[in-house]
C-alpha positions as CSV (number, residue, x, y, z in Angstrom):
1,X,86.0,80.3,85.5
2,X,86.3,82.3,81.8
3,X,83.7,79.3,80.5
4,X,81.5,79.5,83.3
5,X,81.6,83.4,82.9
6,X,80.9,83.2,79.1
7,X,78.1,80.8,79.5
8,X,75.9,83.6,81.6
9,X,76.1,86.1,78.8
10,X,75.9,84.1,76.0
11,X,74.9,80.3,75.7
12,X,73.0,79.2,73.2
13,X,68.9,78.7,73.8
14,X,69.0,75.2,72.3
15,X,67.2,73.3,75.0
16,X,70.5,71.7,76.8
17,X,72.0,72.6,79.9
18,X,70.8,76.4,80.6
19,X,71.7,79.7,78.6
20,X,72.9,83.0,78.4
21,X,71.0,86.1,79.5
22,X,72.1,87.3,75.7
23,X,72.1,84.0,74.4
24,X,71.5,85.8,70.7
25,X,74.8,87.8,70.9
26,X,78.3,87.0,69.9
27,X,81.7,87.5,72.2
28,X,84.9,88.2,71.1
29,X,87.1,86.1,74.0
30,X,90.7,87.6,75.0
31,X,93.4,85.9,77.1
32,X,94.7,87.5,80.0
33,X,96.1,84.3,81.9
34,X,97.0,80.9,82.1
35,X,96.3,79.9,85.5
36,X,95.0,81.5,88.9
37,X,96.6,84.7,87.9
38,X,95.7,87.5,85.1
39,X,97.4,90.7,83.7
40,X,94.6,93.4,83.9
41,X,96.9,95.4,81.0
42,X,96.3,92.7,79.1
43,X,92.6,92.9,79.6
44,X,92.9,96.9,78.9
45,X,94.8,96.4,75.7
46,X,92.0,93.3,74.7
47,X,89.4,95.9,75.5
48,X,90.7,98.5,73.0
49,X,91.3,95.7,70.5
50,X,88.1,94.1,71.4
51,X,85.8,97.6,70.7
52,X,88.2,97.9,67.1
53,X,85.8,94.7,66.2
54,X,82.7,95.9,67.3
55,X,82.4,95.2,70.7
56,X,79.9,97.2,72.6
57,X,80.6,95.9,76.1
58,X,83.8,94.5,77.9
59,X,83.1,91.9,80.8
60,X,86.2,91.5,83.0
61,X,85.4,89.0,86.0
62,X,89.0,90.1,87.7
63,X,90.5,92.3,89.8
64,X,93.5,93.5,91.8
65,X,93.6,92.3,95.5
66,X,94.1,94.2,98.0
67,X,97.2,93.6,99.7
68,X,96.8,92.4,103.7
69,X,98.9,96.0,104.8
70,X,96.8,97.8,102.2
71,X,93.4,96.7,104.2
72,X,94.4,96.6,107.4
73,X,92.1,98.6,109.7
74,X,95.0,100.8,111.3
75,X,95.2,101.7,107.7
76,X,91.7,102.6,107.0
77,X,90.2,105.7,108.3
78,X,86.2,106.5,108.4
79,X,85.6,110.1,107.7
80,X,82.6,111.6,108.9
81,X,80.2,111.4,105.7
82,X,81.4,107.3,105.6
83,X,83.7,107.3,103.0
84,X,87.0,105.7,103.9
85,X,90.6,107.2,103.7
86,X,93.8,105.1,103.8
87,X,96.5,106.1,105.6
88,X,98.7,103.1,104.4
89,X,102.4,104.8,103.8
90,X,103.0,103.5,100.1
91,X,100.4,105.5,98.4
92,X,98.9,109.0,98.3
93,X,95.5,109.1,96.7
94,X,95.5,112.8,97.7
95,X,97.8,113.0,94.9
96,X,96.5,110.4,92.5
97,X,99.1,107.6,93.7
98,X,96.8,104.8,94.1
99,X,97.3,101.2,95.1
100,X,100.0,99.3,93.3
101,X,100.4,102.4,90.8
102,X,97.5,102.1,89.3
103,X,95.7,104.5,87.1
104,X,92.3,105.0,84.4
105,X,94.7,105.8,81.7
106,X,95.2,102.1,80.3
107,X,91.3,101.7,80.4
108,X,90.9,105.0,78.5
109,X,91.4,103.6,75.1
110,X,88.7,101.6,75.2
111,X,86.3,103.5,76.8
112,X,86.8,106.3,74.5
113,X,86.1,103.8,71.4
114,X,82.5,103.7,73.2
115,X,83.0,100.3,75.5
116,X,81.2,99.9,78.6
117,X,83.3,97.8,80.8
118,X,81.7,95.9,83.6
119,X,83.7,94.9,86.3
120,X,83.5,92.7,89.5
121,X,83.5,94.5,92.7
122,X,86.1,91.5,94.5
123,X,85.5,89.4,96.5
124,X,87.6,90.1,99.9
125,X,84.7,91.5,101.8
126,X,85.5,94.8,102.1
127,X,83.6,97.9,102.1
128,X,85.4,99.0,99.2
129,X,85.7,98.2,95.4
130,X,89.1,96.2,94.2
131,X,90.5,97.9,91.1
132,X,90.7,98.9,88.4
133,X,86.6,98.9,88.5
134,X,87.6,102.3,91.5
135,X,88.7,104.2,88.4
136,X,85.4,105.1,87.7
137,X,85.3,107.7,89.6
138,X,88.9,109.2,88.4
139,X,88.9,112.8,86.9
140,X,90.9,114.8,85.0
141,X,92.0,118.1,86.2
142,X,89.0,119.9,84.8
143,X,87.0,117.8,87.1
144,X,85.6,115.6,84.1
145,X,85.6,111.6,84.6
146,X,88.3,109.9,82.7
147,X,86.6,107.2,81.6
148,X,83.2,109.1,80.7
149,X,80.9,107.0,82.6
150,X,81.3,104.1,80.9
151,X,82.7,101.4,84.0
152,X,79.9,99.8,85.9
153,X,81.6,97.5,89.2
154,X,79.0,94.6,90.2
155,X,78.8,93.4,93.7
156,X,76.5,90.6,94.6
157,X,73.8,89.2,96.2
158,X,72.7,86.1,97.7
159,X,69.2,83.9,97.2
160,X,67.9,85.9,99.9
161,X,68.8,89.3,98.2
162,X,71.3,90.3,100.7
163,X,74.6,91.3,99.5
164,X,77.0,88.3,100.1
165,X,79.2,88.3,103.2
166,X,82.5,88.0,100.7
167,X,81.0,90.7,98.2
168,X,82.9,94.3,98.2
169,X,80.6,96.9,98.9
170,X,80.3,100.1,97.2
171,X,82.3,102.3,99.6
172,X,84.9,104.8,98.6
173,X,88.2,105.7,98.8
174,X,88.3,109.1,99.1
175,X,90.8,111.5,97.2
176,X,90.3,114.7,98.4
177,X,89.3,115.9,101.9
178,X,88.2,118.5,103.4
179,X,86.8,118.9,106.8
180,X,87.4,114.9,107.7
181,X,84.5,114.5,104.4
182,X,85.2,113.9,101.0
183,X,84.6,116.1,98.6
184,X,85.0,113.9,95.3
185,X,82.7,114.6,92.3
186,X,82.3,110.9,92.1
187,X,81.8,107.9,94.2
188,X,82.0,104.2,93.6
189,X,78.3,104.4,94.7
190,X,77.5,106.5,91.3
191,X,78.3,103.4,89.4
192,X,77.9,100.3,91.8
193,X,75.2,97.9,91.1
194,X,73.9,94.0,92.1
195,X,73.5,91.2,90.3
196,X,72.9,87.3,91.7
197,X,76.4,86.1,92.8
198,X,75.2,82.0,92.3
199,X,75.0,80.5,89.1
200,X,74.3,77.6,87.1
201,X,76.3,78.0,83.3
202,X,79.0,76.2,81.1
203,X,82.4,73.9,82.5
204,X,85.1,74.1,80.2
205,X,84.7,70.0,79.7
206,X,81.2,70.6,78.7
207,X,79.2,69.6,81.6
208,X,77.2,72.5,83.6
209,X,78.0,73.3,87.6
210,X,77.1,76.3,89.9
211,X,79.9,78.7,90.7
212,X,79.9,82.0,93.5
213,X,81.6,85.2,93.0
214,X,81.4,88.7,92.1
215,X,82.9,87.0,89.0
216,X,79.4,85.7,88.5
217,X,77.4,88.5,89.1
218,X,79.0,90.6,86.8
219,X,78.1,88.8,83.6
220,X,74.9,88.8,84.3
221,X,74.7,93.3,84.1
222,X,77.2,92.9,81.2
C-alpha cells in the first residue's frame, strides 16, 4: 500500500515500469504501522517532523473508520440544506465532541510549519469524509479555521469520471444548527477534490500492479 502510494508521487522517469506525477521530487517516508492498522498521531507527529526537514506537503492515504453505530442511518439526520447531523449518543459535535475524540489540534503543528496535508476521503461509501481529513473545516472560537486552509481530502473517480461507488463523498457533518440548516463557516465541500481512484505504480518486491482506493487518488493531488 505505502509503496504503491509513493510510487504515484514520486518514481523515477527512467524508462521502467511507470513514474511519479513528481517523479523530480524527493519524500521524506514516516512509519505509522506495521500491518493493516495505523496510528494517525503518529502520522501528525511525522507531519510536524516531516515539515522540520523541509517538507512542503504531507500525503496521508489513511483514515479513521467509521464505526457500524456511528453510520447507521437511525443515526444520521438530513437537514434541510443537505448537510447531515448525527444523532449517535457518544458524541456531540454541537460541542466539538467528535467521533472517537478526535480533534484538529494534533494536525496543528504541522500545518502551522506551512504543510499542506492531503488526505483520503475513505473508502466506506458514505456521504461523508472519514477523519481526520473533516477537520478542515474546524474553527477556533473567533470563527478562524484551525488548520488555516491547508487540508485538502481526495475522493475518487472511476475511468468513466464518476465518483466510485465505495468513494466518501464530500458531505458534511454539521456542527451548529439552526433552523434544521447548518450554519458552519466551513464545509468539507470547501476543500474536497477528485483524483483517479485506479492506478498502476510500484510493489514493495519491485514488480508494478494496479491498486483502487481513495488511498490512490490522493497521491496523485499531493
Amino acid at each position: 500500500h505505502g509503496s504503491h502510494v509513493l510510487g504515484t508521487i514520486v518514481a523515477k522517469k527512467d524508462g521502467t515500469g511507470m513514474h511519479g506525477v513528481a517523479f523530480d521530487s524527493k519524500a521524506i517516508v514516516i512509519k505509522i504501522g506495521n500491518s493493516h492498522s495505523v496510528d494517525l498521531n503518529n502520522a501528525a507527529t511525522g507531519f510536524s517532523w516531516a515539515a522540520d526537514q523541509g517538507a512542503v506537503v504531507g500525503n496521508l492515504s489513511a483514515n479513521s473508520n467509521y464505526d457500524f453505530i456511528f453510520r447507521n442511518s437511525n443515526n444520521l439526520v438530513t437537514l434541510d440544506d443537505n448537510t447531515i447531523k448525527t444523532t449517535d449518543s457518544r458524541y456531540d459535535y454541537a460541542n466539538k465532541k467528535f467521533y472517537n475524540g478526535q480533534t484538529a489540534e494534533p494536525w496543528k503543528a504541522s500545518t502551522d510549519k506551512g504543510l499542506v496535508i492531503v488526505n483520503s476521503a475513505g473508502n466506506q461509501g458514505l456521504d461523508f469524509a472519514a477523519h481526520p481529513g473533516y477537520f478542515a473545516t474546524a474553527t477556533d472560537s473567533n470563527g478562524n479555521l484551525i488548520l488555516g486552509g491547508k487540508v485538502l481530502i481526495v475522493g475518487a473517480v472511476d475511468q468513466s469520471g464518476n465518483i466510485a461507488s465505495w468513494s466518501n463523498r464530500a458531505g458534511h457533518l454539521c456542527v451548529a444548527i439552526v433552523d434544521n440548516k447548518c450554519t458552519d463557516p466551513y464545509k468539507v465541500s470547501d476543500f474536497y477534490v477528485l483524483a483517479p481512484g485506479w492506478s498502476y505504480s510500484a510493489k514493495n518486491d519491485g514488480t508494478y500492479g494496479t491498486m483502487s482506493g481513495t488511498s490512490m487518488a490522493a497521491p496523485f493531488v499531493t
